[in-house]
C-alpha positions, 0 to 999 in steps of 0.5 A: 135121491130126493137131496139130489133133486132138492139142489138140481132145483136150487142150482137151475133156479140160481142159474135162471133168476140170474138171466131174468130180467123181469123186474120179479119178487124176489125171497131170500132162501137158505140152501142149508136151512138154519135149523141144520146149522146153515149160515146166513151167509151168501153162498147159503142164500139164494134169490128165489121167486115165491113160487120157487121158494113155496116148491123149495120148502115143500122139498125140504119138508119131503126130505126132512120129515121129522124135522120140526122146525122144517115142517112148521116153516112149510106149514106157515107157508100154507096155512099161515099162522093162528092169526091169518089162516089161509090154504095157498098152492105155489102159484096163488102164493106167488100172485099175492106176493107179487100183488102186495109187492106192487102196492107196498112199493115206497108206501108206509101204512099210516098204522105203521108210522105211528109205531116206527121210530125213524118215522117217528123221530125224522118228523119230530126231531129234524134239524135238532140235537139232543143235548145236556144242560150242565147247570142241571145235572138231575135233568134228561136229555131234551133237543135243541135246535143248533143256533141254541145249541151254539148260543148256550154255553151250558148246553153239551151234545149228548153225542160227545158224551158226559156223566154225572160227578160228585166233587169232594164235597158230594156236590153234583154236576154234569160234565163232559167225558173228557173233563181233566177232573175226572182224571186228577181226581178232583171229580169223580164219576157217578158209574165209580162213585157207585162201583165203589160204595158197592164194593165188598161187604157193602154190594147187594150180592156179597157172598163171603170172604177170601181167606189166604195166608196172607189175610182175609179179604172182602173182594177177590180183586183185594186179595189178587193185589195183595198177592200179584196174582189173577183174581180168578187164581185167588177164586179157583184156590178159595171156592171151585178147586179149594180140595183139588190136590197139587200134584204137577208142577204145572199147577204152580208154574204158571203162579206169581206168588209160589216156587216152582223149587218148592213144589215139595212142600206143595206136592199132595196137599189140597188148596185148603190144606195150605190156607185158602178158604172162603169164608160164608158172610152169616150176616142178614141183608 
């Protein structure tokens, strides 16, 4: 009964709010509150004055009385949080939405600004464009205007994109994204320079090894391409289903590297049993 009421009231409020042509407060309200898997979706929200929403959270907060969150959200709505306490009824709720409503339109309180970046970065940066200097690759990012922006050929916009590169000497430099360096080799990226310095035994977090009849390896992706087969396959037979028993064909189907034909010499046997292991890395870090 008191559900049936709860949504008569949305709908009549739904219905009037959009005959209303009084310039009102309006708050967005979920029919469905989120806490019970309502989306933020249109057909959940409805507009609503402050002092339907304040009625519309004290019927939820009837319906659903053991509910939390429900019960916090009307609480805060009357009694306000730790900071700001305050007892308000609908219609005094209402009044001082709209009264501060009126006096925040197209104001920005001045201890705001200080603290809102596109208030910030509009006065400080107008007209400039944040750039790189290629001859100085251990150089931030600074802004410039566009005439030096266009009159400097070291300076790229940082919007095009660009990266630290070493050449084979270990010299550094800044270059563009789109340098054909980077793709010939003869450059390369300080993201791939580091990727590969942390590869295997040499990456911080280094577990073990993968051993696998053809070999032991450092890195799960070595012994996929050693095998043409998925990494997270070379995984599963190493670590998590190293004593799970074959005995399907289908756990062998859908490998590259195993026969179906001869699911025979499989059927019973556990992944270590055929040779996959891994191998704990003993060594102090």
């Amino acid at each position: 009964m008191k559900e049936e009421r709860y949504r008569s009231f949305i709908q009549n409020c739904i219905h009037a709010n959009s005959l209303s042509s009084n310039n009102d407060v309006w708050e967005k309200h979920h029919i469905i509150p989120k806490c019970l898997g309502g989306p933020d979706s249109d057909s959940n929200l409805a507009k609503l004055t402050p002092r339907q929403h304040y009625i519309a959270h004290a019927m939820l907060a009837k319906i659903y009385p053991k509910n939390l969150r429900i019960q916090q959200a009307f609480w805060i709505m009357i009694h306000g949080t730790d900071k700001h306490k305050r007892h308000y009824k609908s219609t005094l709720y209402e009044l001082l939405k709209k009264r501060r409503s009126e006096l925040m339109k197209g104001i920005m309180p001045e201890q705001f600004k200080e603290h809102n970046p596109a208030v910030r970065n509009t006065e400080l940066f107008s007209g400039k464009i944040r750039v790189f200097d290629l001859n100085n690759p251990n150089s931030a990012s600074f802004w410039v205007s566009k005439e030096e922006l266009l009159s400097n050929k070291n300076l790229v916009a940082w919007s095009k994109g660009t990266t630290i590169a070493y050449d084979k000497l270990g010299n550094k430099s800044r270059v563009e994204v789109t340098d054909k360096r980077l793709q010939d080799g003869s450059l390369i990226s300080l993201g791939k320079k580091i990727a590969t310095n942390n590869k295997g035994t040499n990456n911080a977090s280094f577990k073990g090894f993968y051993s696998t009849p053809l070999g032991i390896f450092a890195t799960s992706l070595e012994a996929a391409e050693r095998h043409g087969i998925h990494w997270q396959t070379i995984i599963g037979r190493c670590v998590t289903d190293n004593d799970k028993k074959i005995i399907h064909p289908n756990s062998i189907r859908r490998s590259s590297d195993l026969k179906t034909e001869n699911f025979d010499n499989f059927k019973g046997k556990s992944w270590n049993e055929l040779g996959w292991s891994f191998i704990p890395d003993t060594q102090p870090k």
